[in-house]
N, C-alpha and C positions, 0 to 999 in steps of 0.2 A: 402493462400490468404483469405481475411474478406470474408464472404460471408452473405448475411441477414438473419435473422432466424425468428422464431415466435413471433412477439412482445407480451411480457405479458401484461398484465391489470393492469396497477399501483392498480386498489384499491383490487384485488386478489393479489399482489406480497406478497410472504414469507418471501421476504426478507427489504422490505420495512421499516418495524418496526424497525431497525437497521439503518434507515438513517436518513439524515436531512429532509423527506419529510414525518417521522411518524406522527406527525401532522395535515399537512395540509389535511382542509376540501372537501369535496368531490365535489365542485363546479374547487376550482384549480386545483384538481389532474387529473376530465378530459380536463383539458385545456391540461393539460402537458400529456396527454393522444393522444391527438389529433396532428396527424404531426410529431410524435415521431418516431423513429427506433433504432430496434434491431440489432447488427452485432456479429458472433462468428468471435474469433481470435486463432488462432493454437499456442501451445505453441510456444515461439520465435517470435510469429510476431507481430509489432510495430501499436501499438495504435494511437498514433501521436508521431511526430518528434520537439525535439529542435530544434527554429526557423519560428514554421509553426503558424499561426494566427489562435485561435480559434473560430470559427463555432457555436460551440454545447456544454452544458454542458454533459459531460460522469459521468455514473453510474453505477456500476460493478452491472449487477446482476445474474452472477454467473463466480466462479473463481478466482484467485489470478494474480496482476498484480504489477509490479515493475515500478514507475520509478527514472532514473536514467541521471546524467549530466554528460557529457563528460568533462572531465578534459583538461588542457593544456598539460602534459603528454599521452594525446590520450587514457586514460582509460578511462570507465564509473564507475562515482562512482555511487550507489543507496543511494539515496536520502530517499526515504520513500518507504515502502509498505503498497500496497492498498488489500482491501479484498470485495469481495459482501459484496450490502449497501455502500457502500464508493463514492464519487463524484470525479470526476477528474477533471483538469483543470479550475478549479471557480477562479485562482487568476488570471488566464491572464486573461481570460475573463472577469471577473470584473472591470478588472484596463486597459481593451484595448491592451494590450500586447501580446508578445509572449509567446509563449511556452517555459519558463526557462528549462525544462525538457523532457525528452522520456520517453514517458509509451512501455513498452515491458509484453507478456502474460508470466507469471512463468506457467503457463496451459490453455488448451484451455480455453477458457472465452468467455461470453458476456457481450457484453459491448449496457446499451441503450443510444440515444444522442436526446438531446433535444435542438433543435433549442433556441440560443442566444434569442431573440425577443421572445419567448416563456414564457423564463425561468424570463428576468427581466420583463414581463408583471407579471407575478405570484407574485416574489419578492415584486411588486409595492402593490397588489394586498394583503398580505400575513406582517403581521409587524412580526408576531413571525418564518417565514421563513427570514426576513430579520435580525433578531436578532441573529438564527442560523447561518448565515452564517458569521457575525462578529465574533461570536464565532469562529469557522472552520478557517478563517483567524485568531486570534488571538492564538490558541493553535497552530497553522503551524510556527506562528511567535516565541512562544516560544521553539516547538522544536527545530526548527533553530540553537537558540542561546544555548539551552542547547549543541545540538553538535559541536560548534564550541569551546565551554567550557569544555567537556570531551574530544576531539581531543587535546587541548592543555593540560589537564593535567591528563589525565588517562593514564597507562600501557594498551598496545593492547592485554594485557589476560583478564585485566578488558575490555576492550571494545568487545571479543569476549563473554566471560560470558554474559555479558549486551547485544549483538546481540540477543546471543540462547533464552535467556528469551524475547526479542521482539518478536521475532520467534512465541514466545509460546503463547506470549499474544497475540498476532495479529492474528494466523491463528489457535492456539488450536492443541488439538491432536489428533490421529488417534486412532480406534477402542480400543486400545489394552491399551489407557488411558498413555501411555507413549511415545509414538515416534510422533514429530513434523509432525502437518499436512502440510509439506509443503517440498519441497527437492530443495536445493540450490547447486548449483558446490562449491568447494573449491576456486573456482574465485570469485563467487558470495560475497559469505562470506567475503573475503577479499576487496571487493570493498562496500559493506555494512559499513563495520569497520574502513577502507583506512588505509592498510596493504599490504604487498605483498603475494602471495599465500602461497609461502613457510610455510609464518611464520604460518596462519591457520592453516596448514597441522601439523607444530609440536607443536602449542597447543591443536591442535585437540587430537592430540595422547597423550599428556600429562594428559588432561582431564577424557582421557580413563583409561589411568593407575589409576587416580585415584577413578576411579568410581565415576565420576562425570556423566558422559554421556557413551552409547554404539553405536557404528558407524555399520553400512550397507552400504557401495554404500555412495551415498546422503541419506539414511535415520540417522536420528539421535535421537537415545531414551535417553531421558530425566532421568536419575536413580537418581541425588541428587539434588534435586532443591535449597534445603538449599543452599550447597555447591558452585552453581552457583552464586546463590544471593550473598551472601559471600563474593565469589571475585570479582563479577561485582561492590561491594561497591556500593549499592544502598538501599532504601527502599521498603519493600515488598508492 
């Protein structure tokens, strides 16, 4: 269950710098300071739900969060992942809308929420927050379409390659400078890529034979990056 935690201080957060509010001047940041709340979520539990009107702009500031749309086949596929520093839900919100997507915890997280009326007093307030965030819309809009262009014509070994290296850019890696900071199911993965599990499972192994990557559990170490790139058919 959410439960409230310590709200940090936007102009002490560490992880601030990393988001679209590095910027803004210290007059905004305690408006958006003020009326704010902190909530931890346990892995597994839901952010908000597809369908629900949003309230509050959300911003990871600490933890990994997924969201993902339910399909007409009753699967969730994941959509994008979110990392501290990351904003959630700004397109409903901006545009009046629902919630196109479910945020679910990939780990415990917290998550702060800034009251709607808050957020576009700042915006009003803020051109080069306002600019940001067309951006933020604009690159969401290009991703979109890149994957609906690699779904139509990528091989899903190319699209798992290309997963593992999102993996990598987005969450980085663990102490040991090789294995992904991040642990997904074999479900996951496949609804990341929109694939059946199966098939992850036997490119996973495939990958392994080659010494592309080494498997634990869900952890997955990274041995030939080249090699991934490669096949993902992308640029570095």
């Amino acid at each position: 269950m959410k439960t409230a935690v310590t709200v940090p201080d936007c102009n002490d957060c560490e992880v601030r710098e990393g988001s679209v509010f590095s910027e803004l001047p210290m007059m905004e940041l305690n408006i958006i300071n003020t009326g704010k709340q902190c909530r931890h979520y346990q892995k597994g539990e839901v952010v908000f739900s597809e369908g629900m009107y949003p309230s509050h702009l959300l911003c990871i500031h600490h933890g990994k969060i997924k969201l993902q749309k339910l399909g007409s086949d009753g699967r969730d596929q994941i959509i994008r992942l979110a990392k501290q520093g990351d904003i959630m839900g700004y397109r409903a919100l901006l545009s009046g809308e629902a919630y196109y997507t479910s945020a679910v915890a990939l780990e415990d997280s917290s998550v702060c929420s800034i009251p709607k009326e808050t957020f576009f007093e700042v915006v009003r307030m803020d051109s080069r927050l306002a600019f940001d965030m067309m951006q933020l819309l604009s690159t969401e809009l290009r991703h979109a379409q890149m994957k609906v262009v690699e779904m139509a014509q990528k091989s899903v070994k190319e699209r798992l390659a290309e997963g593992l290296l999102i993996l990598y850019q987005t969450y980085g890696l663990q102490n040991d400078k090789k294995t992904l900071a991040v642990m997904l199911s074999r479900e996951e993965l496949a609804t990341m890529i929109g694939t059946a599990t199966e098939t992850v499972i036997r490119l996973l192994a495939e990958f392994k034979k080659k010494n592309y990557v080494d498997i634990r559990g869900r952890n997955i170490k990274i041995l030939n990056y080249g090699a991934l790139l490669k096949t993902a058919n992308v640029d570095d």
